[in-house]
SEGUVO-238309 format. One line per 2 residues: their letters; for each residue x, y, z of C-alpha. Coordinates in pm, 1 decimal. Layout:
REM residues N
A = X,Y,Z; ...
***
This chain:
REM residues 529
XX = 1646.3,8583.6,16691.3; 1274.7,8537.3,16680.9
XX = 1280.8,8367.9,16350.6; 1508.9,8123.0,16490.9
XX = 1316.1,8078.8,16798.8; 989.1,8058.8,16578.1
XX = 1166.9,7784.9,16333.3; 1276.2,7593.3,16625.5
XX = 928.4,7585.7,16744.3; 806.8,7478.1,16440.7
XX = 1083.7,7200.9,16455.3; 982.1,7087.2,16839.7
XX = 566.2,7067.7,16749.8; 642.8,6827.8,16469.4
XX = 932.3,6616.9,16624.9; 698.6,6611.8,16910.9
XX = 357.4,6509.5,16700.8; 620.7,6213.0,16549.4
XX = 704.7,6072.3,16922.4; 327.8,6119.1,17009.2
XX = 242.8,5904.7,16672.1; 510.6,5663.5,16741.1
XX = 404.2,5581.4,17115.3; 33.0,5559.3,16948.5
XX = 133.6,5334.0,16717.1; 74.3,4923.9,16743.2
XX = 346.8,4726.8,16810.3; 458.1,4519.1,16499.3
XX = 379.1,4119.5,16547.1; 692.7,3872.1,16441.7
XX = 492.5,3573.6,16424.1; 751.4,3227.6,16426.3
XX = 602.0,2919.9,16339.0; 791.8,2621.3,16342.7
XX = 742.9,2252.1,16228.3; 800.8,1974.5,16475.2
XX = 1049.9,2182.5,16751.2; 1019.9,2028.1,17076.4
XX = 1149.2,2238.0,17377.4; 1491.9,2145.7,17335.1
XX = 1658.3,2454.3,17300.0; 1930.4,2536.3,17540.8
XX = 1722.5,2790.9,17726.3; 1534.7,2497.4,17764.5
XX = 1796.0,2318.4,17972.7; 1925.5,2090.7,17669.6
XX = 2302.7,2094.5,17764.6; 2447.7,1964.0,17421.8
XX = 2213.1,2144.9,17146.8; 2351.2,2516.3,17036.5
XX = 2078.2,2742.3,16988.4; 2230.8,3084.3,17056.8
XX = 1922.9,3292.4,16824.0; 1610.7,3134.6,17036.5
XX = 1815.0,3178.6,17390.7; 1867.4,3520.5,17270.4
XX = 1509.4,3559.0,17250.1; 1425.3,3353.6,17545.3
XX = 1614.2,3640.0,17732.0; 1444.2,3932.3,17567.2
XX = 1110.6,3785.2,17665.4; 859.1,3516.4,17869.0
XX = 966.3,3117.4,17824.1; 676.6,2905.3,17870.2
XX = 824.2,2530.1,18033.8; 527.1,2380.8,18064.4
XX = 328.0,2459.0,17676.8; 102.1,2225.9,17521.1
XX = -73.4,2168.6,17183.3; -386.9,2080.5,17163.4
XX = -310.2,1791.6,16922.5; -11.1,1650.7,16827.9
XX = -19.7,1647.0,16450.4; 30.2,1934.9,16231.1
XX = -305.3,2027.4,16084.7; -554.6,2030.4,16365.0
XX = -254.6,2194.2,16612.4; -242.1,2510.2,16354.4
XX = -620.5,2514.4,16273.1; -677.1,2575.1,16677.9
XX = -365.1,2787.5,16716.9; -434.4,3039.6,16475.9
XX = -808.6,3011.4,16541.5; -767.5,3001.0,16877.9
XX = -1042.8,2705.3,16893.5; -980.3,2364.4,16987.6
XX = -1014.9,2057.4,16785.7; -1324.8,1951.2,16848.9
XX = -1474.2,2300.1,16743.5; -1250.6,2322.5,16449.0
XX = -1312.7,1968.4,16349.4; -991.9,1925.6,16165.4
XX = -836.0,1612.0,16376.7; -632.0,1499.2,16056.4
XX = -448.1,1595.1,15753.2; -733.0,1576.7,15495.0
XX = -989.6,1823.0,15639.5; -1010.3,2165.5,15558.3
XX = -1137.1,2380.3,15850.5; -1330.1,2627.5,15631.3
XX = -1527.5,2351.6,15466.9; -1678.3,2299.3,15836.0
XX = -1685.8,2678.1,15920.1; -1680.5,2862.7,15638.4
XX = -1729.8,3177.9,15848.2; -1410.3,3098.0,16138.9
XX = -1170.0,3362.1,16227.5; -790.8,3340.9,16187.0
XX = -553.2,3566.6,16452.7; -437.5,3759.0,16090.6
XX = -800.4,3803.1,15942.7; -870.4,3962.9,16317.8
XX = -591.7,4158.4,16278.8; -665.9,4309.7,15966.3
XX = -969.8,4454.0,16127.4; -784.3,4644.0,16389.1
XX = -555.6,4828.2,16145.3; -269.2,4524.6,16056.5
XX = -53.7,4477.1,15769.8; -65.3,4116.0,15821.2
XX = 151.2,3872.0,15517.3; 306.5,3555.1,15560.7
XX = 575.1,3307.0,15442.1; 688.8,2935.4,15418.0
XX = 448.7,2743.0,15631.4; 166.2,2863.5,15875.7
XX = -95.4,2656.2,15845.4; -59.9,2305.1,15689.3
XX = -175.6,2300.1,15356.4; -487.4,2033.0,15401.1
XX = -624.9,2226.7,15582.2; -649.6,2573.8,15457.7
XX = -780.5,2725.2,15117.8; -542.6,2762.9,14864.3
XX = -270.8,2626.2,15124.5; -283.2,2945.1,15299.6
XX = -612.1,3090.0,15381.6; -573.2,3391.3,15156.3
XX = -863.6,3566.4,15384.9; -584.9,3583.0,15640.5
XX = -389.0,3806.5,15431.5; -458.4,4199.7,15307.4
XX = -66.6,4150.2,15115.5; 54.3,3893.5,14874.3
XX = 195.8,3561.2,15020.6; 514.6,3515.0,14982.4
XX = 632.6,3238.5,14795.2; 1032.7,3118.4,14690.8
XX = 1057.4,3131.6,14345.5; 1368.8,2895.6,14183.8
XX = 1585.8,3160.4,14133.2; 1587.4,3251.4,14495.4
XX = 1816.7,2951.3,14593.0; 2185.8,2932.7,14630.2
XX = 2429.7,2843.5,14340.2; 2155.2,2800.5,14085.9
XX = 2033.1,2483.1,14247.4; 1690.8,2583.0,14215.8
XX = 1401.1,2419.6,14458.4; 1523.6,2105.0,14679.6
XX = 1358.0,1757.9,14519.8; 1015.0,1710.8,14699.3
XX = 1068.9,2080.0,14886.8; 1371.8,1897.3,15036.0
XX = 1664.5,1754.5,14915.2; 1981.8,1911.8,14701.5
XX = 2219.1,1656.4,14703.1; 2251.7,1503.4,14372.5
XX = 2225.0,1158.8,14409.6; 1869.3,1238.9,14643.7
XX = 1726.0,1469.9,14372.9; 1767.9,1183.5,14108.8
XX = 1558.1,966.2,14339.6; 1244.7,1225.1,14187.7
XX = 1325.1,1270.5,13885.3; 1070.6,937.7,13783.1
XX = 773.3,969.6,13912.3; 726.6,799.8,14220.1
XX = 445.8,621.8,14326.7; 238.6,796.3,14618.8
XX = 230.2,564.7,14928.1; 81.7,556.0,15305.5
XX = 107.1,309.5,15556.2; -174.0,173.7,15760.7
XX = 2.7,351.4,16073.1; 95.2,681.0,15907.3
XX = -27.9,997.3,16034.9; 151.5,1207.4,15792.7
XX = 11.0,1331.9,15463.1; -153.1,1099.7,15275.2
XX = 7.7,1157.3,14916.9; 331.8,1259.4,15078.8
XX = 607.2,1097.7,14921.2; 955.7,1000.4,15115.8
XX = 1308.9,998.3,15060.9; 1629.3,967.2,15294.3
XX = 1564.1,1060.9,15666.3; 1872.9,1255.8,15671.6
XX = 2049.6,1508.4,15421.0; 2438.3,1608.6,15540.7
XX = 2520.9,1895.7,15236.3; 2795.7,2180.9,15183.8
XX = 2566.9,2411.7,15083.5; 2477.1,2778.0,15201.1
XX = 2158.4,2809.5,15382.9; 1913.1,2920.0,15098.8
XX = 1959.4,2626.6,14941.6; 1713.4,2506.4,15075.2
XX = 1362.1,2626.2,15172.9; 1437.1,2769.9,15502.6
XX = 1717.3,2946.9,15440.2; 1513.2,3135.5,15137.3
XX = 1227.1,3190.0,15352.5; 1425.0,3368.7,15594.2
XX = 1571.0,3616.6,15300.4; 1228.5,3648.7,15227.0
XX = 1105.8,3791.9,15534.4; 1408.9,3999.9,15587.5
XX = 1315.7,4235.3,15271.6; 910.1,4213.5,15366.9
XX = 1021.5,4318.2,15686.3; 1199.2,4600.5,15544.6
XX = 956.6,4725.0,15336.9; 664.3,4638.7,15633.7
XX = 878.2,4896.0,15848.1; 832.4,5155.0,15583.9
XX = 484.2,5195.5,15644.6; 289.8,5354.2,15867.5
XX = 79.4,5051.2,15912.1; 170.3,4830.4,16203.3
XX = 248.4,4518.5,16056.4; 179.7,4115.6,16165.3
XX = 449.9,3900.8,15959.4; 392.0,3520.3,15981.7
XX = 720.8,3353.2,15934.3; 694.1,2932.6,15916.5
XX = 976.1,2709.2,15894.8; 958.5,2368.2,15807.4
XX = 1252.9,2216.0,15975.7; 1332.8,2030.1,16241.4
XX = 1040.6,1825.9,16063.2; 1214.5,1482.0,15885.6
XX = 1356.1,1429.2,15640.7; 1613.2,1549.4,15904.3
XX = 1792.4,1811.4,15634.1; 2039.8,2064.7,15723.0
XX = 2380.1,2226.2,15566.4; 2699.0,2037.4,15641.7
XX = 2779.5,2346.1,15875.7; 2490.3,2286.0,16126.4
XX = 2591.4,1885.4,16116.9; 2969.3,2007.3,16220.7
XX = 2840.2,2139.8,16537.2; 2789.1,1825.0,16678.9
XX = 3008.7,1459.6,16743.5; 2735.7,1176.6,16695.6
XX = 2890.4,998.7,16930.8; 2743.9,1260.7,17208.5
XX = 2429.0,1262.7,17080.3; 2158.5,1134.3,17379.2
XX = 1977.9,828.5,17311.9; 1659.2,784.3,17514.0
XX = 1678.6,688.6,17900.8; 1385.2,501.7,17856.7
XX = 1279.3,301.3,17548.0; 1010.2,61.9,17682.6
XX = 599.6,129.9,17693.2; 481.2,212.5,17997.9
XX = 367.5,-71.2,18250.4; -21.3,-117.5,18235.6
XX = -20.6,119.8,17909.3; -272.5,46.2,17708.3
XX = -158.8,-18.5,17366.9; -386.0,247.6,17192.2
XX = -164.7,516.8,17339.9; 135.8,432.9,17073.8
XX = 185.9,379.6,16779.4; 443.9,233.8,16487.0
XX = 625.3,552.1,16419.4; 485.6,495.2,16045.1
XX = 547.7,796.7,15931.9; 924.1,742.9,15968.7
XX = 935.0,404.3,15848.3; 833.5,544.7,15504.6
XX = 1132.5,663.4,15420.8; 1352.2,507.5,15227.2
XX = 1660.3,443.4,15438.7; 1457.1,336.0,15780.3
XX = 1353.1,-14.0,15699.7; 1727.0,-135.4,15672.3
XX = 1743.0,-47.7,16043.4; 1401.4,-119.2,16182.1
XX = 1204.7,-451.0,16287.3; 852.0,-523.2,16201.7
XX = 791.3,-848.9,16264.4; 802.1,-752.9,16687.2
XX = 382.1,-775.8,16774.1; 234.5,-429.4,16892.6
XX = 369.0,-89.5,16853.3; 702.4,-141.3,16798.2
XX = 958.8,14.8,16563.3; 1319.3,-130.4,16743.0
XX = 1571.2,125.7,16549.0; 1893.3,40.9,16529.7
XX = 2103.1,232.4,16751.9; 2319.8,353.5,16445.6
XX = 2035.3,467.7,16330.7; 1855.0,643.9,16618.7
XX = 2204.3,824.0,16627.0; 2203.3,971.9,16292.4
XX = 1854.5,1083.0,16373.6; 1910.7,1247.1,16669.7
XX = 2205.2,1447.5,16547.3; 1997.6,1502.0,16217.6
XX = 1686.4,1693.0,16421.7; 1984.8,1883.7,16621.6
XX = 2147.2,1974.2,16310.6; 1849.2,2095.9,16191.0
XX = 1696.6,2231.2,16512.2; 2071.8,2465.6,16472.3
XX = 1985.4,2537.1,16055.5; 1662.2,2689.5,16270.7
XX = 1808.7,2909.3,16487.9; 2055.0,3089.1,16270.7
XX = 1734.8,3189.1,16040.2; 1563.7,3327.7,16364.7
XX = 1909.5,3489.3,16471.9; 1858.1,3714.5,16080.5
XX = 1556.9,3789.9,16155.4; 1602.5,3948.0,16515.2
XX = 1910.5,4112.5,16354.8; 1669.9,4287.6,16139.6
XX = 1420.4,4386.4,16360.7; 1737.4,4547.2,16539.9
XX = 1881.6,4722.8,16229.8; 1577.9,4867.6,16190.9
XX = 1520.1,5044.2,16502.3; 1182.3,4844.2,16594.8
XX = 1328.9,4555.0,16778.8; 1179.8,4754.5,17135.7
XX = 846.5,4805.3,16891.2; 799.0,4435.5,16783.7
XX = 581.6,4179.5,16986.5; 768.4,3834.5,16900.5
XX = 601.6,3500.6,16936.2; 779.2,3155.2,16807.2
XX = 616.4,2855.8,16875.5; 648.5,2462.1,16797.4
XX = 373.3,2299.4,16680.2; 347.1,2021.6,16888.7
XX = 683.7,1790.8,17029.2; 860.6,1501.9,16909.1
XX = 953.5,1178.5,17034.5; 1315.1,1101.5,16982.9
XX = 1322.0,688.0,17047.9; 1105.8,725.1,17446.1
XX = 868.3,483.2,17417.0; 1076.0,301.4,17109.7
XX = 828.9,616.6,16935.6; 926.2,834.0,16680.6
XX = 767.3,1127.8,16544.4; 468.5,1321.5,16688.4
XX = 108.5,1131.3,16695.3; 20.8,1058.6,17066.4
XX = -83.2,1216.6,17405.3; 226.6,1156.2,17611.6
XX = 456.6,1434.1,17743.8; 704.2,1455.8,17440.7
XX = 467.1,1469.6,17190.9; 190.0,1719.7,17363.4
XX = 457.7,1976.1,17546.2; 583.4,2237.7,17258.0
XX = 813.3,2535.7,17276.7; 641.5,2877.0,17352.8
XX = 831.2,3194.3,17360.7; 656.0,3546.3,17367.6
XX = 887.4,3908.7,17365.5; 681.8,4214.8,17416.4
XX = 747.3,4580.3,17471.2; 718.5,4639.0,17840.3
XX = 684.0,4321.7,17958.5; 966.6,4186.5,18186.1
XX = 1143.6,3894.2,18037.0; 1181.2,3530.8,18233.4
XX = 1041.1,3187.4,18232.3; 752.2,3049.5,18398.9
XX = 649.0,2731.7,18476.1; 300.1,2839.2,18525.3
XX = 91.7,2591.1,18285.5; -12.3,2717.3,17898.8
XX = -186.6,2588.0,17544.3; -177.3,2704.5,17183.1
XX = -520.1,2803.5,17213.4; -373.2,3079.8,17455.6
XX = -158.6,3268.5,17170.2; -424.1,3369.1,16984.6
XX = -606.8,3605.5,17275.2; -242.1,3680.8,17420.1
XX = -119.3,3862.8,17114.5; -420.7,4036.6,17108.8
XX = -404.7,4172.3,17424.5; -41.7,4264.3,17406.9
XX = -138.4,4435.6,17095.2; -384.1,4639.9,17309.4
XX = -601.6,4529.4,17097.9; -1004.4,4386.6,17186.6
XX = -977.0,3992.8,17249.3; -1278.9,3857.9,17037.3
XX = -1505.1,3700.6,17350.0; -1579.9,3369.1,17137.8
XX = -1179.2,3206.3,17183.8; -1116.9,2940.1,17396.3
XX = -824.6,3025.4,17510.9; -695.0,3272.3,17773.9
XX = -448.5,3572.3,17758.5; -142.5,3492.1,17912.1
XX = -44.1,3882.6,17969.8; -68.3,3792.1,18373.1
XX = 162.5,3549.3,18346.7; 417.2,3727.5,18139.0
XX = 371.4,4024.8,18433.0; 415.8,3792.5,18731.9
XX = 561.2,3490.2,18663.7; 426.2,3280.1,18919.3
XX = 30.7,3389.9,18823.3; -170.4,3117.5,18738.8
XX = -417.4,3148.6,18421.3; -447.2,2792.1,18374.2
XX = -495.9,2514.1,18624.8; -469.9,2252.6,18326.0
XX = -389.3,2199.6,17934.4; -573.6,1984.6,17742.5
XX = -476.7,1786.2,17425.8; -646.5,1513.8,17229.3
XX = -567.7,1257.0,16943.7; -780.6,1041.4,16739.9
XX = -686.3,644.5,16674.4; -894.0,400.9,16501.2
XX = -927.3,26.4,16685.1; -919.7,-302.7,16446.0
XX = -1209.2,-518.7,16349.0; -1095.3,-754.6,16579.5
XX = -1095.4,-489.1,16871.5; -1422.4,-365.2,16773.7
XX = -1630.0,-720.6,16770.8; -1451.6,-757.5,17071.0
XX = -1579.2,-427.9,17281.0; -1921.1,-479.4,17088.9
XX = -1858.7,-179.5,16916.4; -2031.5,-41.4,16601.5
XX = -1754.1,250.9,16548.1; -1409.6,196.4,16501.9
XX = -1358.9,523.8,16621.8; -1174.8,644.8,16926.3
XX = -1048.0,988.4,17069.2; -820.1,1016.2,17332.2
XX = -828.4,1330.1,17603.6; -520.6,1433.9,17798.1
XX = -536.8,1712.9,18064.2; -225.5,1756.7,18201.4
XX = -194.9,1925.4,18496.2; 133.5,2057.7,18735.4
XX = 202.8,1699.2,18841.8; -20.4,1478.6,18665.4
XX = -178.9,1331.4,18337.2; -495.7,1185.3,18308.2
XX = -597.3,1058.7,17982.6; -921.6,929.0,17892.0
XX = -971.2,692.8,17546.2; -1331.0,758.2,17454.3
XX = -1525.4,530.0,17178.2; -1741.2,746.6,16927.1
XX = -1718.0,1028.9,17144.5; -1584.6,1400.9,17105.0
XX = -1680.9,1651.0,17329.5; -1942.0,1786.6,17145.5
XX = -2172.3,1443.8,17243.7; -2273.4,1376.9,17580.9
XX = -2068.3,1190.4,17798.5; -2137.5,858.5,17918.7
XX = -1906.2,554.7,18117.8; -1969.2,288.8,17880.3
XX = -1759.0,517.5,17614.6; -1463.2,476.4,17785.7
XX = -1212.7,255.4,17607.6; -920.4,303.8,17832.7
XX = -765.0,536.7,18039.5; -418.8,651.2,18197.9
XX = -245.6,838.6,18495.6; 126.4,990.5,18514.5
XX = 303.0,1128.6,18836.2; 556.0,1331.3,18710.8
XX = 688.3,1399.2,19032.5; 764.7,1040.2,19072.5
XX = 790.5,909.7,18705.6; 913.1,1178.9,18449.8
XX = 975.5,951.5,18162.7; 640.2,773.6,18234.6
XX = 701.5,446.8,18334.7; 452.5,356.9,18489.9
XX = 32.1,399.0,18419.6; -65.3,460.2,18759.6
XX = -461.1,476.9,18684.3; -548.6,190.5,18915.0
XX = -278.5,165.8,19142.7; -515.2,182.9,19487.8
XX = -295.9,484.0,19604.8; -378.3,697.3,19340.6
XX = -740.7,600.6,19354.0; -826.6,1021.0,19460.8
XX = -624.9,1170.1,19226.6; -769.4,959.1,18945.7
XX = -1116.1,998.2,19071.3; -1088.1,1356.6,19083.8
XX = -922.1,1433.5,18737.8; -1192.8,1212.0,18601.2
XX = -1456.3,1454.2,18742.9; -1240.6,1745.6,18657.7
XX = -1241.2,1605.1,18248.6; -1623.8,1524.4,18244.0
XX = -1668.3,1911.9,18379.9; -1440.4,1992.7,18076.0
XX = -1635.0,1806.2,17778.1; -1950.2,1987.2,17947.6
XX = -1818.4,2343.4,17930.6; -1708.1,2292.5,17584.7
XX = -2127.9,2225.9,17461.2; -2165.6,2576.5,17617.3
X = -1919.0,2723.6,17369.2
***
C-alpha cells in the first residue's frame, strides 16, 4: 500500500512539474502574411466571397475594421511591419531598396524573438525580396528557410512558369526568354516579367506555390511542436496578388455574372491628379491591353467590363485558394493540441482597388488601397471585432506583448493588447500612410521646382482623411508651406466611396485646418524618434 501511494506520488510531482512547465511556457506565434488581401473576407461583411478558414479565425480572435498600412506597395509595407518602423525611418519607399543597406543594424519582430527564447523559421513570402538580404533576411531566422523544391508539386508538374502558371499553353509563353519590361507608371518590380492576368486550372492545390507552402508549414509545424522551444512560424502567401491564379475548384465557387463591379468608377471631384495613377502594373500583362484604353488623357485605364469581370472573380477565386491553405493550417494547430497555446496573426499587406476610381492594383493613399485585413487570436484574450482605429506598425509591439514578452522601447508603433481586452479602447486616434509619386518635367518647370520628387501623407482618422502631397519633403526634413503640392479631405460619413475632395469646401474649413495642424505635429514627433 505505501509503495503504491509512494509511486503515485512520484507520478503526481512530475505530471504536476509538466502542467507547471506548460503554463510557463511561451505561446507559439502563427505568423500569416498575405500578398495583396484587402478586407474582403466574409467576416468582413463581403456577402458573395466564401472564406469559411479566415471567419473561423475571425471568431477565435480580435478583427481589426478599420487597419491600415503604412504604404501601399509591398516592400516598404513589410520593411515597417516586421520592423515595426515606418517608411520614412526604414527608407525603403520602393521595390529596389534594401532596408539593411540603410540600417545595417535594424531589428526584425523574428531576430527580437530569437533573443527571448524563439524558434522562429519562415516560408513562401515575408518580406519582399528587394528588400531583404538574400530575399529573406537570414538574421531573422535561428532555422533553415523553407523553400519548395520541384518535386514538392502535384502530378510531377514541377514549379509554375515565372512562380505562377501550370497550364500548358501559359508555361510555353517562358520557355524563350522573355524580354524584361516596366512601364513608366509601374510600381511593381522592375525586372518582373508578365503573363495572363488570370489562370482557371484542374489542378490540386500544390500545384502551385501556395498550396506547397502550406504542406510545408504543416510538417515544420509538426516538428516545431516537438520541441520544447516555443516557436514563431512565418507563413507568406502570395495570392490574391495578380496574375489572378487559382485551381478550377476555387473558380467553381463563384457565377461571374454575380461578381460586383465598382459603384463608383470616376476620380473624385477636385482630386488632384497626383493621387492616381494608370494601374500600370496591370496593363503589363499580356491579356489587359486587348481590353483597356490608353489614348483617354490622365490616369485612366477604362477596362472593359468583360474584363473587370474576369478579374474580380479571378482575386475571389484566389482570395478562396487562400483560405483553404489557412483552414490546414488551423487544422494543425488543432491536431496538435496547441491551437489554445498559439498566438495567430494574419495580415494583408496593404488593399486593392478593384475598378473604384477606374484604379487597379495597390499604389495610392485612398481607402481601398491603405485599409488591410488584420486579424490577431491569442490565448486569453476574448475574441470580437473592433472598429477602434490600427496600423502595421502596431503588430510588431502587439505580438510582443501578447507573448509576455519586453516591447523594445525604440518601435513606433503601439500594442494593441487594450484593444483586443475592451473593444471599444482607443490606442490610436489616427493611422498614417504615405506614397511616393514623381511629377513630369512639365509639372516641375511649372511649380518652379528643382525635384521631381513628391510624397504624399494620409492620416486617416474615424471619419476623415486628410492627405497632404509634399515636394522634396519626408518627415525627416523640416516642414515648411511652400512644400505643399496638393492636398485632400474625405468625409466618410457623408462620402464612403470618396466622391468628393472636400479640402476647400468653406464648411469643412475647421476640420481641414485642424488635421493640417494635427499632420505638421506628426512629421515633428517623428525627428524625435
Amino acid at each position: 500500500m505505501r509503495k503504491s501511494f509512494f509511486f503515485l506520488s512520484i507520478i503526481l510531482f512530475f505530471l504536476s512539474i509538466d502542467l507547471v512547465g506548460q503554463q510557463n511556457k511561451k505561446p507559439n506565434i502563427l505568423f500569416i502574411a498575405v500578398d495583396d488581401l484587402k478586407p474582403i473576407m466574409a467576416c468582413y461583411g463581403n456577402k458573395i466571397i466564401k472564406t469559411p478558414n479566415i471567419d473561423r479565425l475571425a471568431r477565435m480572435g480580435t478583427m481589426f475594421s478599420n487597419n491600415y498600412c503604412q504604404q501601399s506597395v509591398c516592400g516598404p509595407t513589410r520593411a515597417s511591419l516586421m520592423t515595426g518602423m515606418r517608411p520614412d525611418y526604414t527608407k525603403v519607399w520602393d521595390l529596389k531598396t534594401q532596408m539593411r543597406d540603410i540600417n545595417p543594424d535594424i531589428l526584425t519582430l523574428p531576430q527580437y524573438l530569437i533573443t527571448q527564447g524563439y524558434n522562429t523559421v519562415g516560408t513562401g513570402k515575408i518580406f519582399h525580396p528587394s528588400s531583404a538580404i538574400k530575399k529573406i533576411d537570414p538574421q531573422s531566422w535561428n532555422l533553415p528557410y523553407i523553400e519548395p523544391e520541384a518535386s514538392d508539386y502535384a502530378n510531377g508538374l514541377g514549379k509554375p512558369a515565372n512562380s505562377q502558371y501550370q497550364k500548358p499553353e501559359n508555361k510555353a509563353l517562358f520557355l524563350v526568354k522573355k524580354e524584361r519590361v516596366q512601364r513608366e507608371d509601374d510600381d511593381e518590380m522592375p525586372t518582373s516579367i508578365k503573363g495572363p492576368s488570370t489562370e482557371n486550372y484542374d489542378v490540386p492545390d500544390n500545384a502551385y506555390d501556395d498550396g506547397v507552402i502550406t504542406l510545408k508549414a504543416r510538417d515544420q509545424m509538426v516538428k516545431l511542436h516537438k520541441d520544447q522551444k516555443p516557436f514563431f512560424l512565418a507563413v507568406g502567401y502570395h495570392k490574391p496578388h495578380l496574375p489572378f491564379v487559382a485551381p478550377k475548384k476555387y473558380w467553381d465557387l463563384y457565377n461571374r455574372a454575380d461578381m460586383p463591379l465598382a459603384s463608383f468608377t470616376e476620380h473624385a471631384s477636385n482630386a488632384p491628379e497626383i493621387a492616381y495613377h494608370k494601374s500600370g502594373e496591370l496593363r503589363n500583362y499580356t491579356d489587359i491591353p486587348a481590353f483597356a484604353m490608353f489614348n483617354e488623357p490622365g490616369n485612366h485605364v477604362r477596362l472593359k467590363t468583360e474584363k473587370q469581370l474576369e478579374l474580380i472573380h479571378g482575386y475571389y477565386a484566389a482570395v478562396s485558394y487562400l483560405d483553404a491553405q489557412v483552414g490546414i493550417l488551423l487544422n494543425t494547430l488543432d491536431s496538435l493540441g496547441t491551437l489554445n497555446n498559439t498566438i495567430i496573426v494574419l495580415w494583408g499587406d496593404h488593399g486593392w482597388h478593384l475598378g473604384d476610381h477606374d484604379l487597379w492594383e495597390k499604389h495610392t493613399n485612398l481607402e481601398q488601397a491603405t485599409r488591410a485585413p488584420l486579424i490577431i487570436a491569442a490565448p486569453g484574450m476574448k475574441p470580437g471585432p473592433t472598429s477602434s482605429l490600427s496600423e502595421h506598425v502596431d503588430i510588431f509591439p502587439t505580438l510582443c506583448d501578447l507573448a509576455s514578452v519586453p516591447v523594445p522601447s525604440h518601435l513606433h508603433g503601439k500594442s494593441l493588447k487594450p484593444v483586443m481586452q475592451n473593444k471599444r479602447a482607443i490606442v490610436n486616434e489616427f493611422a498614417m500612410s504615405q506614397y511616393p509619386r514623381k511629377l513630369s518635367k512639365a509639372e516641375m518647370t511649372k511649380r518652379n521646382y528643382s525635384s521631381n520628387a513628391i510624397m504624399g501623407y494620409s492620416m486617416r482618422t474615424s471619419k476623415y482623411r486628410f492627405t497632404m502631397w509634399l515636394n522634396d519633403f519626408t518627415s525627416n526634413d523640416a516642414f515648411s508651406e511652400n512644400k505643399i503640392y496638393a492636398t485632400e479631405l474625405y468625409d466618410y460619413t457623408a462620402d464612403p466611396l470618396e466622391k468628393q475632395n472636400v479640402v476647400d469646401d468653406k464648411a469643412y474649413a475647421t476640420v481641414a485646418n485642424g488635421l493640417r495642424k494635427e499632420m505638421i505635429e506628426f512629421f515633428n514627433s517623428q525627428k524625435k524618434k
